[in-house]
MITORSE-207023 format. One record per atom (N, C-alpha, C): x, y, z. Coordinates in pm, whole numbers, plus 50000, padded with zeros to 5 digits. Last residue first. Example, Ala and Ser with C-alpha at 12.3 -4.5 7.8 and 13.67 -1.06 7.14 Angstrom:
2
512854977550708;513674989450714;512905000350787;513194943150780;512304955050780;513204967050780;
REM end
This chain:
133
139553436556105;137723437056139;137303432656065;141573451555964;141643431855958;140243425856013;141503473856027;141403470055865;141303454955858;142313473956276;140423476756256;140533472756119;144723468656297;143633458356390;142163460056301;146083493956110;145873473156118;144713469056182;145293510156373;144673511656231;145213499456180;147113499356593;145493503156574;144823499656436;149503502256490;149043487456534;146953491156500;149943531956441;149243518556328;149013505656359;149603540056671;148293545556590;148073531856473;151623527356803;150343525256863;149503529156772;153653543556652;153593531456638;152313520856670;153183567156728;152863565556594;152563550356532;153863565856986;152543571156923;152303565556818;156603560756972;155623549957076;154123559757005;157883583056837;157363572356784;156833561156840;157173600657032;156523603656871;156723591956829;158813593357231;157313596957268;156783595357117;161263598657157;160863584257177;159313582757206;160963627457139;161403617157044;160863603357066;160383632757402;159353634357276;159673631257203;163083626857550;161783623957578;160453621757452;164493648957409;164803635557359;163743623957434;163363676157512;163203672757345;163673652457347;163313669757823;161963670457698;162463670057574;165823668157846;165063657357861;163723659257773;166983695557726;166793684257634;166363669757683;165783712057908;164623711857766;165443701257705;167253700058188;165743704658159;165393701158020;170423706058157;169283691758083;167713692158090;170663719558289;171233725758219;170713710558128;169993714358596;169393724158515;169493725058328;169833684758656;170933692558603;169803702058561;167433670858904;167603671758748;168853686158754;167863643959110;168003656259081;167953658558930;168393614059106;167073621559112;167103632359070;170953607759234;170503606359096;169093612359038;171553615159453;171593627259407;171053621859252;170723585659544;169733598559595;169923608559497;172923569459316;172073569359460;171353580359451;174233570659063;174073557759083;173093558659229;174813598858815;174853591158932;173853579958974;174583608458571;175183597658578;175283586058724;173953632658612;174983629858596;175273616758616;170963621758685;171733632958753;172723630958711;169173599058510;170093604858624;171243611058629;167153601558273;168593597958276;168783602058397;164043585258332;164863595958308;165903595058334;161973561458282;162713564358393;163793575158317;158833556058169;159633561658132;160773568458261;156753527458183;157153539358230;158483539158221;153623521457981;155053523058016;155883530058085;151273504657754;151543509957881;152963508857906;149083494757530;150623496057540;150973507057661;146353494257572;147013477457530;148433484857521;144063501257836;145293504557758;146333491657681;142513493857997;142063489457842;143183495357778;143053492158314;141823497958268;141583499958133;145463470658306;143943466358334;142453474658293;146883495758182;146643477958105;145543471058139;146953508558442;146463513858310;146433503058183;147953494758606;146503496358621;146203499958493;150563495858494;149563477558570;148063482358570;151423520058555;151053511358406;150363494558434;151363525958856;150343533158730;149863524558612;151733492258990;152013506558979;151033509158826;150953470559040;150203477259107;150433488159112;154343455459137;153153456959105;151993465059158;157043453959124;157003472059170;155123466959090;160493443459124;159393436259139;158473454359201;163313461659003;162813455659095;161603453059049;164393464258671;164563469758801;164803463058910;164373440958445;165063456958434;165073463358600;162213421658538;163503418358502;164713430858494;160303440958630;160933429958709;162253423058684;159513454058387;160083464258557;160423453658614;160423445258097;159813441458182;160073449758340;162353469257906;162113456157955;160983455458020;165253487257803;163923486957819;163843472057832;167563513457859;167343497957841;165903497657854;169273539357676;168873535157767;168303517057783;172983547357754;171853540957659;170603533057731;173983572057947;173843562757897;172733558857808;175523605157841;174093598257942;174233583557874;177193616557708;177753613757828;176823603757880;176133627257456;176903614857447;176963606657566;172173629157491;173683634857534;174613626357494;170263616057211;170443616457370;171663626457356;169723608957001;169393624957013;169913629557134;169713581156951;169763591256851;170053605756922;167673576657176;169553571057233;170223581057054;165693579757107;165653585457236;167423585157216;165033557456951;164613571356840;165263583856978;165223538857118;166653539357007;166133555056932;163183537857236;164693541957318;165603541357184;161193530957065;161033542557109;162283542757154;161893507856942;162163517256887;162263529956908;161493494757235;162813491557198;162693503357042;158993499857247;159423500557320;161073504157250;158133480957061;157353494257022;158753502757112;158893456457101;159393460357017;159423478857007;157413451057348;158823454657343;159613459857182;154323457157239;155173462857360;156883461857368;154903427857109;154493444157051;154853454557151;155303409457316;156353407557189;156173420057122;152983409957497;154483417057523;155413417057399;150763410057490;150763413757358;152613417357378;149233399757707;149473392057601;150243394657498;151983410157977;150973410957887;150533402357781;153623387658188;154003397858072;152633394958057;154753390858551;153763380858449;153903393058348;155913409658766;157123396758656;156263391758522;154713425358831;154553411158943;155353401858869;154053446858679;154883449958836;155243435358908;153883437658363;153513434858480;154403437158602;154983464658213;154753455758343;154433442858247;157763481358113;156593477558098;156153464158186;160183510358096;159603495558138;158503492958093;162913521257988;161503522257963;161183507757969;165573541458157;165033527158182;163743532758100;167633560758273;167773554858150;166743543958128;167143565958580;167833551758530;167683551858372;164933579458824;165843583858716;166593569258685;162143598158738;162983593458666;164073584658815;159453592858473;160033592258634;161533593758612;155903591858357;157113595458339;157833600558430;153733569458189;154483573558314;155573576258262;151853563457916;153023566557940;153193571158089;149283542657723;149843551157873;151493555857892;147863545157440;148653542357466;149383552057627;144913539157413;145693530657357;147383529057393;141743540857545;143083545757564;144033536157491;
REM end
C-alpha cells in the first residue's frame, strides 16, 4: 500500500500522524506531498471556505493516536492521511458536520484534486526509490 487516505470531516484540515505527536521517518515527504495536495484543493475550493492547513493531528488538532492512519503506517503504508472536510458553512461546533447540500459534488470535485496529486506524487517517490535499487 503506498498511499492511505481517511476521509472526515469537518475543519479544512489534512493531517498526518502520529496520533501521539511522534512524526514518521519520512515526515519532511509527507508534508510536502501534503502541503501540494491542499494547495491543488485551495485552487478550486469555494472562495467563502477557508484555506485549508495541514500538519501533524497533534500539532493541527488534538492528540487522536491509534486512529486509521497510525495503523495504516504501521501496516506498510509510507504516506498516510486524513482528510477533514470544509465545515458546514463555516461553522465552528456540531452544525459544522453537516454537509450543505449544495456542496455535495464540489467536495468531491475539490477533494479529487488534492487526491490526484497525493497519488501522483506517491507514484513518483515510488518509481525514484526502485530506479535508485
Amino acid at each position: 500500500m503506498a498511499l492511505y487516505l481517511d476521509i472526515h470531516s469537518y475543519g479544512s484540515l489534512l493531517l498526518y500522524g502520529f496520533g501521539n505527536g511522534n512524526l514518521p521517518p519520512n515526515a519532511l515527504t509527507v508534508h510536502v506531498i501534503g502541503v501540494n495536495m491542499v494547495q491543488a484543493i485551495d485552487k478550486v475550493k469555494w472562495e467563502e471556505n477557508k484555506n485549508y492547513q495541514v500538519g501533524n493531528v497533534v500539532h493541527i488538532l488534538y492528540a487522536a493516536s491509534g486512529g486509521a492512519m497510525d495503523y495504516a503506517v504501521k501496516a506498510g503504508a509510507q504516506f498516510a492521511y486524513t482528510f477533514e472536510l470544509p465545515a458546514y458553512k463555516n461553522k465552528d461546533w456540531l452544525d459544522g458536520f453537516l454537509v450543505d447540500p449544495d456542496f455535495i459534488e464540489q467536495a468531491g470535485f475539490e477533494t479529487w484534486e488534492g487526491i490526484k496529486v497525493g497519488a501522483r506524487s506517491v507514484a513518483r517517490s515510488f518509481s525514484n526509490r526502485v530506479q535508485t535499487v
